[in-house]
N, C-alpha and C positions, 0 to 999 in steps of 0.2 A: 758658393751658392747660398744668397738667405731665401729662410723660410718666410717671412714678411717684409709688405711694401712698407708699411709703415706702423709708427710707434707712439704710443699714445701715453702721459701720463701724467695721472691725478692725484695732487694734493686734495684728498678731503675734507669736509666738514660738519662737522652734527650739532651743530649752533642754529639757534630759532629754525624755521620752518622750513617746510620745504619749496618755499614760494620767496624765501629771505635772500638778499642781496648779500652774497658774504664776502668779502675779503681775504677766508682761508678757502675759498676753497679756486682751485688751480690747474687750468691744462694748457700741458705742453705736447707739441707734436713733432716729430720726427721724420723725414721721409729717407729714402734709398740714396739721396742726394744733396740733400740738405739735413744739416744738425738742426737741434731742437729749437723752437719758440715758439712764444706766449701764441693761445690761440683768446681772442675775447668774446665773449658771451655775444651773440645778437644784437641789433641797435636796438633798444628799448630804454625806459625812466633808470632801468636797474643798471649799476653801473660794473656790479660783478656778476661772474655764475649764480645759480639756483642750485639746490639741489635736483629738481624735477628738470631745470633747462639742460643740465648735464646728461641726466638719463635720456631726454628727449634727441641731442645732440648725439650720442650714442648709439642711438637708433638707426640713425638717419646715417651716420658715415659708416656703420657695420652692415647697413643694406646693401653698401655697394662692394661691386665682384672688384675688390683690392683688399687681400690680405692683410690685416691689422691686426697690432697685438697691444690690448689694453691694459697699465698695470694701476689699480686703482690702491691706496692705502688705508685700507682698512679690513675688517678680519669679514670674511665669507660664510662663516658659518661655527661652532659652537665644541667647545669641548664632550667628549665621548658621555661623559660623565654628565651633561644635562641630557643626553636624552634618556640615558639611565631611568634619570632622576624626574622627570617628566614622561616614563615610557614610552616615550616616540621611538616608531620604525628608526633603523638606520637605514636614515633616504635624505637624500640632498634634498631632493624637488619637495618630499612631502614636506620636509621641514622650512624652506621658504613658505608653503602653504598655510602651514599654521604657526609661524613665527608674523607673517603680517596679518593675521586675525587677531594677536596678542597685542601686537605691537604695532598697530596702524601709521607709522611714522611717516607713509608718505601721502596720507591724510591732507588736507587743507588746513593753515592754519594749527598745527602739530605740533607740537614741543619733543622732543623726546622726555623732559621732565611730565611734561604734562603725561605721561603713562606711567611714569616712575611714580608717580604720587598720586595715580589712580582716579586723573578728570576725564579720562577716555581710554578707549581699550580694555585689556585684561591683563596687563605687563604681572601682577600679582603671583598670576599662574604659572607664569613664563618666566621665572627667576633665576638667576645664577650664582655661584659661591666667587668673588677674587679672586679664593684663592686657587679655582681649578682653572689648570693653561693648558690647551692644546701641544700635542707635541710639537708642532712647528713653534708654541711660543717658548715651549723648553728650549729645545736647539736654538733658537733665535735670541733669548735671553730676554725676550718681551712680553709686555706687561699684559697681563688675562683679557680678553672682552668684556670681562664684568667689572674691572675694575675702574668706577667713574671718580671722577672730582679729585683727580690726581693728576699733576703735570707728567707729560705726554703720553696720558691714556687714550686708546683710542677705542673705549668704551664707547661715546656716545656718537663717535662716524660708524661705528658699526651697528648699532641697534638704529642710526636712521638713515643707512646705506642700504642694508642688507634686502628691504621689500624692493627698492631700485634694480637690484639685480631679478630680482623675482619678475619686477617690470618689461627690462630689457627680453629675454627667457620667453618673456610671454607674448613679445611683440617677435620677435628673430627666431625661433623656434631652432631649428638646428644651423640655422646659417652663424650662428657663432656660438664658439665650444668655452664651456668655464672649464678651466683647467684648476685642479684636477678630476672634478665630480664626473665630468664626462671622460672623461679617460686622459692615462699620464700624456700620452701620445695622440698632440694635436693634426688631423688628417690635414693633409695639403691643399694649400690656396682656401683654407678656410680660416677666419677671422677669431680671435680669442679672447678671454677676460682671466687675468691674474691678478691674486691678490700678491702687494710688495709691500715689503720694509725700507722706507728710502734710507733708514739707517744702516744698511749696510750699504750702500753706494754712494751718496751724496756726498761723504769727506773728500772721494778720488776727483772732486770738481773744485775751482776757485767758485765760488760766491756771483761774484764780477760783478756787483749792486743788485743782483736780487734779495727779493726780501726772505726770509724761510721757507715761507710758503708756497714762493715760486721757483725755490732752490731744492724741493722735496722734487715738486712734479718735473725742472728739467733734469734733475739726474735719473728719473724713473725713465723718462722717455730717454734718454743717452745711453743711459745704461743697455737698455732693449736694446737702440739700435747698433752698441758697437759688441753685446755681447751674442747677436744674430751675425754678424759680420765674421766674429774671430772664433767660433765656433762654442762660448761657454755658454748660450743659452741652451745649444744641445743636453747638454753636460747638467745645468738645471732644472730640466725640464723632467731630468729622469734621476732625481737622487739620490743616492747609494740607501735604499729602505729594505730596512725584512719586509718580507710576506705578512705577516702580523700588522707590522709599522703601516705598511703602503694600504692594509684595508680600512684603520683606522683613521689614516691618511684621506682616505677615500671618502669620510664621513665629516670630517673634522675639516677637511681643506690643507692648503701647504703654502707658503710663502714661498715666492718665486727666489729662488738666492739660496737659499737656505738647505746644507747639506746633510 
C-alpha cells in the first residue's frame, strides 16, 4: 500500500529571475503506473520553466484531491546558528516571513545577486557564515546554503526558492504539508513538499541521454516512487534522530534520504 499517487521532482535553479527561461531548471513526474517523464512548462515564447511558472504549476496540481509528493533540490530553510545570529524565533513560518522581506527573490525582474550587492532588498541584514551547515548538510556531506560561486552550490536555488515555498504555503494552506516543519509524519491522502539531494539517488539510474539536469529531477521522481512502493520512504520519512537532533531538525529542515 503507498502513501502517494504521484511523484514530482525538481531539478532547480537560482539563475536570473524569476520570470527567466532557464534550462536548469526541471520536472519530472511520476505516477502509480507509469515511471517518470519530462513534464514541459505551458505553451508560451518561453521555451523552459520559470521560476514563478513552477510555483504557479504547483499550485494548481497540489489543489487537486490526489496525494503527491514533491521533492524540490534545494535547502528549505537555514542553519540553527542564523537565527542565533539574527535572533529570529525558532519558527519555520516566521522565518519564511522575514527571509522574503530581506530577500525579495521572487520579486519581478530579481537577481538573487542583485540582493547580494545590495540593488534591492536588505540581503545585508540577513547574512550567513559558509561555513555554518545544517545538520542534514553534515550527515549529507553537503555544501552550506551560504556557500555561493562554487561548483555545485546550491546557495543561490535556495536564497531564490525558499520565498516560492512561502508562496505555495500561502496559496494551499494546510492542503499540503512541508515535511519536516509540519511534522515528521505526513497525515493521509494529504499532498507534500520535501526537500532532496539527488546526489544520493541519481548514480542508482543510467543517464539514457538526459542531460544532468533532467537526470537530477528523473531520479528525485523515481526515487519517491519506487521508495513509496518498497517500503524505504517509510523508513526516510522518520530518521533514526535524538530528541535534541529532530527539534533542531524541526527548525533547520532534513533532506529526504538522509539518515
Amino acid at each position: 500500500m503507498t502513501s502517494f499517487a504521484r511523484y514530482v521532482g525538481i531539478d532547480y535553479s537560482g539563475a536570473e529571475t524569476p520570470s527567466s527561461s532557464l534550462k536548469g531548471l526541471r520536472v519530472y513526474l511520476a505516477d502509480g503506473d507509469t515511471g517518470a517523464s519530462e513534464v514541459s512548462p505551458p505553451p508560451s515564447p518561453r521555451k523552459y520553466w520559470t521560476r514563478r511558472g513552477i510555483a504557479e504549476w504547483l499550485v494548481e496540481i497540489l489543489a487537486e484531491d490526489v496525494p503527491t509528493l514533491v521533492g524540490i533540490d534545494h535547502g528549505f530553510s537555514f542553519p540553527l546558528r542564523y537565527f542565533e545570529a539574527h535572533h529570529l524565533l525558532p519558527d519555520w513560518p516566521t522565518f519564511l516571513d522575514d527571509f522574503q522581506r530581506h530577500w525579495p527573490t521572487d520579486e519581478a525582474n530579481t537577481y538573487v545577486d542583485f540582493v547580494r550587492e545590495g540593488l534591492c532588498g536588505n540581503g545585508g541584514d540577513r547574512t550567513g557564515n559558509p561555513r555554518w551547515r545544517r545538520l542534514t548538510e553534515e550527515r549529507a556531506r553537503a555544501k552550506s546554503v551560504f556557500h555561493f560561486d562554487v561548483q555545485g552550490s546550491v546557495a543561490k536555488s535556495t536564497h531564490s526558492g525558499i520565498p516560492w515555498l512561502r508562496f505555495i504555503r500561502q496559496r494551499l494552506g494546510d492542503r499540503v504539508h512541508f515535511w519536516p516543519f509540519d511534522g515528521w509524519t505526513i497525515p493521509k491522502d494529504r499532498s507534500a513538499i520535501a526537500e532532496v539531494y539527488p546526489a544520493l539517488w541519481k548514480h542508482a539510474y543510467a543517464p539514457e541521454g538526459r542531460t544532468p539536469d533532467q537526470h537530477d529531477a528523473y531520479a528525485i521522481a523515481t526515487w519517491l516512487r519506487q521508495a513509496d512502493r518498497d517500503g524505504r520512504l517509510e523508513t526516510a520519512l522518520g530518521p533514526a534522530l535524538r530528541p535534541a537532533e529532530r527539534t533542531v531538525a524541526g527548525v533547520e529542515g532534513w533532506i529526504l534520504g538522509v539518515g
